[in-house]
N, C-alpha and C positions, 0 to 999 in steps of 0.2 A: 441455530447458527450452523454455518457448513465452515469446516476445516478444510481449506485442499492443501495440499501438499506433495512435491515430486517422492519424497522421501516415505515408505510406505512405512517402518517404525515409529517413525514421528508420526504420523497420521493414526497406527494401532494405541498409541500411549494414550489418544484422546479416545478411544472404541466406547470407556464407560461413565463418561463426561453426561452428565443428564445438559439435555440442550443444546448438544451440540451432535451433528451429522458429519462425521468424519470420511474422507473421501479422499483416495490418492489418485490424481489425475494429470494427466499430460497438457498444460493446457495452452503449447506449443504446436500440439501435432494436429494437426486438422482443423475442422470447425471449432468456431465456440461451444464447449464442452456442457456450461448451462442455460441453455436458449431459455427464456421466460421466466426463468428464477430472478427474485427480487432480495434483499441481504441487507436487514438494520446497518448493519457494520461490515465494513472490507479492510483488512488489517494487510497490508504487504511490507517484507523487510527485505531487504538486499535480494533483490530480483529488481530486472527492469526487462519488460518488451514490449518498446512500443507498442505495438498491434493491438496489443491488448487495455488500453487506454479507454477508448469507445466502448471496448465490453463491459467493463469495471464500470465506467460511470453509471451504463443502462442497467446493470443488475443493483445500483445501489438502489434503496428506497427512496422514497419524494421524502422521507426526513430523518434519511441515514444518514450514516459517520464513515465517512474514509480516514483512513491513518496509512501512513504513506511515508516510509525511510527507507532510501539506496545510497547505493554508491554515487559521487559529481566528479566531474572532470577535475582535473587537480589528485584524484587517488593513486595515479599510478607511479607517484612519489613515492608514498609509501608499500606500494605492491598493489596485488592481484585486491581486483579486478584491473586491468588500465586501458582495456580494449575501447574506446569511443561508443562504440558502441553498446558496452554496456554503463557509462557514465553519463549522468545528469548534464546538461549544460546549464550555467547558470540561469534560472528564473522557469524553466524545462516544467518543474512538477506544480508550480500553482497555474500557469498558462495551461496544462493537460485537462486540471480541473475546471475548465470552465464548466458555467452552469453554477460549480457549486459555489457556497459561500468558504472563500480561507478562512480558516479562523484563529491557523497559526502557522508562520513557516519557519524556518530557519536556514540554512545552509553554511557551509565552511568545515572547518577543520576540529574533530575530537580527539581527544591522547585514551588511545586505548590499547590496552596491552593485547599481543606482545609490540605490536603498531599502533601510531595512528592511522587516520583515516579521511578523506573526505565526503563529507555525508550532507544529504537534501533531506527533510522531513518535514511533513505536514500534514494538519490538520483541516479536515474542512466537511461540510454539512450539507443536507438537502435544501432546495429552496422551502421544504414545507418544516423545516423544524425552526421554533420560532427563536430567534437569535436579534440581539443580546438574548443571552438566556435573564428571567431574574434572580437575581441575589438575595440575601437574607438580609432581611436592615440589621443597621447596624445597633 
């Protein structure tokens, strides 16, 4: 698993993580940062840039997991972020995933200290990972 992160601290606290490739990377500036790399799992939290929607998908696996929480439109009630640009529009992060399977979304309003907040999050999967998963009889 690759950590990236803008934050080089945060990136050092995972350095002795077995299994994980920790990595602090811009991945605003320039090209796409990991051409050809493929990733079980892409975990993104309150970041959003577009642009980088198409990379995300092509580096997931044919039966990874994205997980997927930002800011939506509606946050700038409660403060920062409020820029449009950095907020959700309604329905925004499962339309981005196309391709994959949702397999959960959400959107609206959380009470979080010392604010709330308006937040989109989602789950969703490869087409090769087999879904419904099965369950354990009952």
């Amino acid at each position: 698993m690759v950590a990236v992160d803008r934050d080089a601290a945060a990136v050092s606290a995972l350095a002795d993580e077995p299994r994980i490739d920790a990595r602090a990377l811009d991945l605003e500036a320039g090209p796409w940062r990991l051409p050809g790399e493929r990733f079980d799992t892409i975990v993104v939290t309150n970041y959003l840039h577009r642009p980088l929607f198409p990379h995300l998908l092509a580096a997931l696996a044919d039966d990874g997991l994205l997980l997927y929480e930002t800011f939506a439109q509606g946050n700038g009630v409660y403060g920062r972020p409020a820029n449009p640009d950095f907020l959700l529009a309604p329905g925004e992060l499962p339309a981005a995933a196309m391709g994959l399977t949702v397999v959960a979304f959400e959107q609206g309003y959380v009470a979080t200290a010392p604010r709330g907040a308006v937040i989109a999050r989602l789950a969703a999967v490869g087409a090769r990972r087999p879904w419904p998963p099965p369950l354990p009889a009952p």
